[in-house]
C-alpha positions as CSV (number, residue, x, y, z in Angstrom):
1,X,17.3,114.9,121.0
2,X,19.6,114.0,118.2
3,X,18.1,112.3,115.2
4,X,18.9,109.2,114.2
5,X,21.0,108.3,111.3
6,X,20.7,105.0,109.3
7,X,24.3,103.8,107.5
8,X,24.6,101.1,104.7
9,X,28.4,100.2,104.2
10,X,28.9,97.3,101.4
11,X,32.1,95.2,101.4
12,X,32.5,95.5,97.5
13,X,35.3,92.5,96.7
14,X,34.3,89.5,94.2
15,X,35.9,86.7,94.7
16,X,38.9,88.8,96.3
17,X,37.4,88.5,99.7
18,X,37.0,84.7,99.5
19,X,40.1,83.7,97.9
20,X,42.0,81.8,101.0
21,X,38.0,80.4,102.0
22,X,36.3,78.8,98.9
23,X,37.7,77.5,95.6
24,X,37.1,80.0,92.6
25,X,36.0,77.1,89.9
26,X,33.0,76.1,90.0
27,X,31.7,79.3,91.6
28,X,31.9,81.4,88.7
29,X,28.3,82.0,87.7
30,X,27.8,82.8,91.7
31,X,30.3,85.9,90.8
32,X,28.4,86.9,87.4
33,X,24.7,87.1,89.2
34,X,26.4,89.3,91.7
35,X,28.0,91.3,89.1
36,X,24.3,91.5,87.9
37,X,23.0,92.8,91.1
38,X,25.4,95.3,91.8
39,X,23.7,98.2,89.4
40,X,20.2,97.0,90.3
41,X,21.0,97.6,93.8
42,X,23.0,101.2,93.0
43,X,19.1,102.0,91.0
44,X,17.5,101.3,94.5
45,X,19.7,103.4,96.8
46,X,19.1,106.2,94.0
47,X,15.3,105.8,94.1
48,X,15.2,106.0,98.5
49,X,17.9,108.5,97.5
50,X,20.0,106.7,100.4
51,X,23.8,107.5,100.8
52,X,25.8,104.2,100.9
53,X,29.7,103.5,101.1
54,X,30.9,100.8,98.7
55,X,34.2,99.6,100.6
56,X,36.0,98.1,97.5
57,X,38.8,96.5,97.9
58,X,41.8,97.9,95.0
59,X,42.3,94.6,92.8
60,X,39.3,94.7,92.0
61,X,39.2,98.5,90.4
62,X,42.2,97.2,88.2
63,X,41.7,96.2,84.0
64,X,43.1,93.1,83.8
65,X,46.2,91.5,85.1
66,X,48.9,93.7,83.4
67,X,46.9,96.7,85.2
68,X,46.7,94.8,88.2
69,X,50.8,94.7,88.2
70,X,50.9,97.9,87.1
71,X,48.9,99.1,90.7
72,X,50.9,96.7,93.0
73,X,53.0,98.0,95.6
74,X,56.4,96.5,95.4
75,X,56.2,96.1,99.4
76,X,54.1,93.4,99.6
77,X,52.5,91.6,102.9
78,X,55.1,89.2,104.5
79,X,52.3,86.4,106.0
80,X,53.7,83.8,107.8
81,X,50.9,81.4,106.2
82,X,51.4,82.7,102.3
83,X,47.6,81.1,101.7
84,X,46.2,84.9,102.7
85,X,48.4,86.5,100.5
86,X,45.8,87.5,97.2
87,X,49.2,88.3,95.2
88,X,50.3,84.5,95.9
89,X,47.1,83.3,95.2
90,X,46.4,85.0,91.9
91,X,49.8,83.6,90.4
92,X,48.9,80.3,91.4
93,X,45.8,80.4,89.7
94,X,43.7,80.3,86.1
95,X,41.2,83.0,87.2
96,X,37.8,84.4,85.2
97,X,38.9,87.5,85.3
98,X,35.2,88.5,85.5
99,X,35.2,87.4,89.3
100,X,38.0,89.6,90.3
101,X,38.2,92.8,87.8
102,X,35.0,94.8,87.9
103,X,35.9,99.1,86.8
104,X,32.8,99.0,85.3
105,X,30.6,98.7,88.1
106,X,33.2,101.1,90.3
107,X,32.6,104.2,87.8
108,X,28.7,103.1,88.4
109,X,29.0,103.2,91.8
110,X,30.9,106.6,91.6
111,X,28.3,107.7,88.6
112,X,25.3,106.9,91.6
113,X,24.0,110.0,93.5
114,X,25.2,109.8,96.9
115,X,27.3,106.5,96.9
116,X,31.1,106.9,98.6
117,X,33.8,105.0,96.8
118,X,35.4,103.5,99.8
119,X,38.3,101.6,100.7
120,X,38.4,97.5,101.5
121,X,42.2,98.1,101.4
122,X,44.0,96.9,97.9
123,X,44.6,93.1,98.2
124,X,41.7,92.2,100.9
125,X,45.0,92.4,103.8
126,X,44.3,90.8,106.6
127,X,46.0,93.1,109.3
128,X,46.4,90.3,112.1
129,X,47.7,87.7,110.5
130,X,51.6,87.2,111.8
131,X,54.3,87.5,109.7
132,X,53.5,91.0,108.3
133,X,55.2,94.6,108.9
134,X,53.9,97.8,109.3
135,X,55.3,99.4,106.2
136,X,53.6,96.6,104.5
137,X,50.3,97.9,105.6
138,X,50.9,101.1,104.9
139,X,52.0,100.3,101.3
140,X,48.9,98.4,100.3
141,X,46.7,101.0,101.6
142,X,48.6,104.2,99.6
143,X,48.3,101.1,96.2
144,X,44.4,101.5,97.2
145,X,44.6,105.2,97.0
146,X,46.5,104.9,93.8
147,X,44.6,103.3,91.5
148,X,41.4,104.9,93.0
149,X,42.6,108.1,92.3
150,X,44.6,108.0,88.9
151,X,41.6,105.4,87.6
152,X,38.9,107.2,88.7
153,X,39.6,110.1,90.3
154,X,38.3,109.3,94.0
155,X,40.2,110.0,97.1
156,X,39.1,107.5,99.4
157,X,37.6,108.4,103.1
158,X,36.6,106.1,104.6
159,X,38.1,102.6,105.4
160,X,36.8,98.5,106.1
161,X,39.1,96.7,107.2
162,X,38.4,92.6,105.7
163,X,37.3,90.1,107.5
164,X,37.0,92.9,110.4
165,X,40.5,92.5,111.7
166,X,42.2,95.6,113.3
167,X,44.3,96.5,115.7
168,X,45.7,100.0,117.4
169,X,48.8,100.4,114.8
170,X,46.4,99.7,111.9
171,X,43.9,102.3,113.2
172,X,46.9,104.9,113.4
173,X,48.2,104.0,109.9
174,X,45.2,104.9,108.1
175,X,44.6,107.7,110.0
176,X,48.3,109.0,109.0
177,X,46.8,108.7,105.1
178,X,44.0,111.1,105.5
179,X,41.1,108.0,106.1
180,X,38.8,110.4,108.0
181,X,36.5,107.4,109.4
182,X,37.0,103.3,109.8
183,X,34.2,100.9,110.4
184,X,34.8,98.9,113.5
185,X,33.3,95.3,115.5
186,X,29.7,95.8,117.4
187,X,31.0,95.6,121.5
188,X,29.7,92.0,121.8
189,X,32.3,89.4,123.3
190,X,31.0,87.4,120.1
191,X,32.7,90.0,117.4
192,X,35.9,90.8,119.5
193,X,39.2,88.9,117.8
194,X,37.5,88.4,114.5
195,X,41.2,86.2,113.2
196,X,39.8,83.7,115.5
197,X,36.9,81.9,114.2
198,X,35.2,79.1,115.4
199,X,31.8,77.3,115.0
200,X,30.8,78.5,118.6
201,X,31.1,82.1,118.1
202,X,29.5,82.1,114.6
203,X,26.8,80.2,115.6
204,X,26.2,83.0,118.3
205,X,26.9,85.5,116.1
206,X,23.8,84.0,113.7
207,X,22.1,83.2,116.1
208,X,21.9,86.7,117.4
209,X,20.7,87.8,113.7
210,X,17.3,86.4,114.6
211,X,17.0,87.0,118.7
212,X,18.7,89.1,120.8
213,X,21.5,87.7,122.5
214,X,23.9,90.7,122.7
215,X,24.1,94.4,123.8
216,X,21.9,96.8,122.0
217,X,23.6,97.9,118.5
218,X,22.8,101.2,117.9
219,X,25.2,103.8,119.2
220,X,25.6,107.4,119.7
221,X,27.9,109.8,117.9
222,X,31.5,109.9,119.5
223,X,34.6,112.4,118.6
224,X,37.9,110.5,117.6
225,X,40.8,110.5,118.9
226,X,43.6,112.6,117.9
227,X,45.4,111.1,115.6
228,X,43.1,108.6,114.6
229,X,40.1,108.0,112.4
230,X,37.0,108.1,113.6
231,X,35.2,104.9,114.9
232,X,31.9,104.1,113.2
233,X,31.1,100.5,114.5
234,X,28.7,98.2,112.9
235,X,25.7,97.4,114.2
236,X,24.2,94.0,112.1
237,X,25.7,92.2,109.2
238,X,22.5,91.6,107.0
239,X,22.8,88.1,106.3
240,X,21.8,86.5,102.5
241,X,19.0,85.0,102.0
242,X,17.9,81.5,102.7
243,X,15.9,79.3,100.7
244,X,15.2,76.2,102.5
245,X,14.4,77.7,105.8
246,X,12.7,80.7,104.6
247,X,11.4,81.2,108.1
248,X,14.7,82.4,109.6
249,X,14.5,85.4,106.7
250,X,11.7,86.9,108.5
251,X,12.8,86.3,111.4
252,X,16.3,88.3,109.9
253,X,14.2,91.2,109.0
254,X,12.3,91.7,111.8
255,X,15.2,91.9,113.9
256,X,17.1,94.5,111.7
257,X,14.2,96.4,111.9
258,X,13.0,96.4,115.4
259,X,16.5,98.0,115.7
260,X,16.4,100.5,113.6
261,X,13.1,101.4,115.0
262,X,15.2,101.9,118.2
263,X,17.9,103.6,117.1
264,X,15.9,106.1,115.2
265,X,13.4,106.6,118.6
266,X,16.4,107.4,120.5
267,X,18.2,109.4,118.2
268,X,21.1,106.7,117.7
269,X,22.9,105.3,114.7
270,X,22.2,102.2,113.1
271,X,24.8,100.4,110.7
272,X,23.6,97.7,108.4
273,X,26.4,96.1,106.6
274,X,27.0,93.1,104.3
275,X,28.4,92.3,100.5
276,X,26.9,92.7,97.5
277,X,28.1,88.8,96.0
278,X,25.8,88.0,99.0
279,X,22.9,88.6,96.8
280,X,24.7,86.1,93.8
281,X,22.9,83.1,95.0
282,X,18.9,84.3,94.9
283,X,19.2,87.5,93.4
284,X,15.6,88.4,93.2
285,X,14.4,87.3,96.7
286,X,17.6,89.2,98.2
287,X,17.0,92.2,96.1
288,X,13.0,92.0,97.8
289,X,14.5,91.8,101.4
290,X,17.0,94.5,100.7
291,X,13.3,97.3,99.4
292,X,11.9,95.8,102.7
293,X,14.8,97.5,105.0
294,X,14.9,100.4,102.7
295,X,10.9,101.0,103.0
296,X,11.5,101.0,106.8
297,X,14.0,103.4,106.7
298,X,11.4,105.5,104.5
299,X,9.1,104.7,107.6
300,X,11.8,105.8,110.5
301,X,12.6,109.0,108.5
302,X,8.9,110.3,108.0
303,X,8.4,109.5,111.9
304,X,11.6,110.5,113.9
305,X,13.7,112.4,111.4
306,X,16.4,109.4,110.7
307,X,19.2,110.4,108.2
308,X,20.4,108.6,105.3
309,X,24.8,108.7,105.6
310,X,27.6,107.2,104.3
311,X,30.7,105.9,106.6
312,X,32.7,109.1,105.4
313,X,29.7,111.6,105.5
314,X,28.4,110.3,109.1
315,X,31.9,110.6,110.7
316,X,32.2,114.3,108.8
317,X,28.8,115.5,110.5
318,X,30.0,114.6,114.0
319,X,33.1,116.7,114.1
320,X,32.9,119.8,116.3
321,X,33.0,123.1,114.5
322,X,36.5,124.3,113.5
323,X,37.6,120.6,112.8
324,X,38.1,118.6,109.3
């Protein structure tokens, strides 16, 4: 029997992947405890010596606005609705550039034994909003590779799309620019067409966080398709902490790890995702719930062998001899 694998992916943004959903004033010292968190969390990974992908979305590895410019592609994404353009947004906007710029805490991340510098493409592009082009996707993701690479050094491997939106032409254009794995939806009717939201299907979707309502969300290992990137779904978005109804967090925990239990019986994979500006409202209680998973993992390794991977390291173990 295969052993299990356990993966961590972080969608790594600021205020970047909130832009077009919450207003930035006002929020600012959310963004700064997050900031905070972010090495305390790269010190834990390093201690359960547990290999994590950071999927970090470009803008946010740039200096300051003139480096910001500088990385820009001139092709930039043609949205019907210009409100989820970032580039339209920015201009528009007095910004504390401490909520959007952190290099910093990338050449941490990089710095961390075991953590993958990933890709949240450049300016958090939403691939299925109308309006845009193919080329324009494709630009954004070669500015991602860019700046990762003349900043820091990094190719980038693996890919997150934001908000989870995807679609067949997406999935072939990263795989044209050498992104050897993609994080997709769990198979639930409840994460299919992420663009469209509504209070029904979240509520599920939480809901499901605490009981099971869907399919099982561990998964075996499966080959990719030629000329795309291989598929790593998600399994449970690890949802932040919540103070007034501090029932429902161990409820939360209980669930993710009943299922990694599972997955790590049956020799599946188990894919625990969320963002580290989750953390920037109760940093210390989050930062507890977080050493609860990881001491599980500890738990599922010692008993059934479970492996510690990243997004790009998992999808590199599964191919078949003579392939890269």
């Amino acid at each position: 029997m295969n052993k299990g694998g356990f993966i961590i992916s972080l969608d790594f943004e600021l205020h970047w992947g909130r832009f077009d959903k919450t207003p930035l004033k006002g929020n600012e010292a959310y963004y700064h405890k997050a900031r905070e968190v972010v090495p305390k969390l790269l010190a834990l990974f390093a201690d359960y010596k547990l290999e994590v992908t950071w999927a970090t979305v470009g803008m946010l590895m740039a200096e300051n606005l003139e480096e910001w410019e500088w990385f820009s592609p001139a092709l930039k994404p043609g949205f019907s609705s210009p409100e989820y353009s970032a580039y339209d947004w920015l201009k528009n906007t007095r910004a504390d550039h401490h909520c959007l710029f952190a290099p910093d805490l990338v050449r941490e991340i990089i710095r961390t034994p075991g953590q993958e510098l990933g890709s949240h493409t450049f300016a958090h592009y939403y691939t299925r909003v109308p309006g845009q082009l193919a080329g324009e996707f494709r630009a954004d993701l070669l500015a991602a590779r860019h700046i990762a690479e003349e900043k820091f050094g990094t190719a980038l491997r693996s890919l997150v799309f934001p908000r989870n939106q995807y679609h067949t032409e997406a999935l072939q254009i990263a795989g044209a620019l050498d992104f050897c794995a993609v994080r997709t939806n769990p198979g639930d009717w409840f994460w299919q067409d992420p663009e469209k939201e509504g209070w029904f299907k979240n509520g599920i979707r939480a809901a499901d966080s605490l009981w099971p309502l869907g399919s099982r969300t561990s998964f075996q290992p499966a080959n990719p398709s030629p000329g795309f990137p291989s598929l790593v779904p998600a399994s449970r978005f690890f949802r932040p902490y919540q103070q007034r109804l501090s029932w429902l967090n161990r409820l939360k925990i209980n669930r993710v790890k009943a299922e990694m239990e599972t997955a790590a019986q049956k020799g599946e994979v188990y894919h625990l995702w969320w963002h580290p500006h989750n953390h920037g409202q109760y940093p210390e209680q989050s930062l507890q719930e977080v050493k609860i998973i990881l001491d599980h993992f500890l738990r599922c390794r010692e008993l059934y062998g479970m492996q510690s991977y990243s997004i790009s390291g998992y999808a590199e173990d599964q191919l078949p001899p003579g392939r890269d």
